[in-house]
C-alpha positions, 0 to 999 in steps of 0.5 A: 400663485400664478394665474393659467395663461393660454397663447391664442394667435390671430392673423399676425398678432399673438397675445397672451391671456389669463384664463380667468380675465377673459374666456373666447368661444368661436361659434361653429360657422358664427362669431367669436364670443369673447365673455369677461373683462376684455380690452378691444381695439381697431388696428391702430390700437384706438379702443373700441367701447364695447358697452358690456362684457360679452360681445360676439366678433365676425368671423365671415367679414359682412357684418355692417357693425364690424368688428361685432357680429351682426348675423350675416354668417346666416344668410352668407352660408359662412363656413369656418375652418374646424378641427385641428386642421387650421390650428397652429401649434405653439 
């Protein structure tokens, strides 16, 4: 029996997952929370060692652990796009 896939994109990237390999929570107006098994790399495919299986990813870019969060979005006011208006449909 095959495993559910969902397609998420990212910038220019597009990847597809399992849904029971890995599940990614973006937080309103804070970071993504990737929970489960996950492999995570710089953009020159190098691994980034995560040292646990749920880690939370900026999303407002001042973060001084990136590509962690370190809860700048708190005092940057970050706003993130919500709803279906910044979705892109594949």
């Amino acid at each position: 029996m095959s495993r559910p896939s969902a397609r998420f994109e990212l910038g220019a990237r597009r990847e597809l997952i399992t849904v029971d390999e890995c599940r990614i929570t973006p937080y309103r107006d804070g970071p993504l929370l990737v929970r489960g098994p996950f492999k995570l790399t710089d953009q020159d495919g190098n691994e980034i060692d995560a040292r646990r299986e749920t880690i939370a990813l900026c999303r407002c870019g001042h973060s001084k652990i990136r590509p962690f969060c370190d809860g700048s979005h708190t005092t940057t006011k970050f706003r993130a796009a919500g709803g279906s208006e910044g979705r892109r449909r594949t």
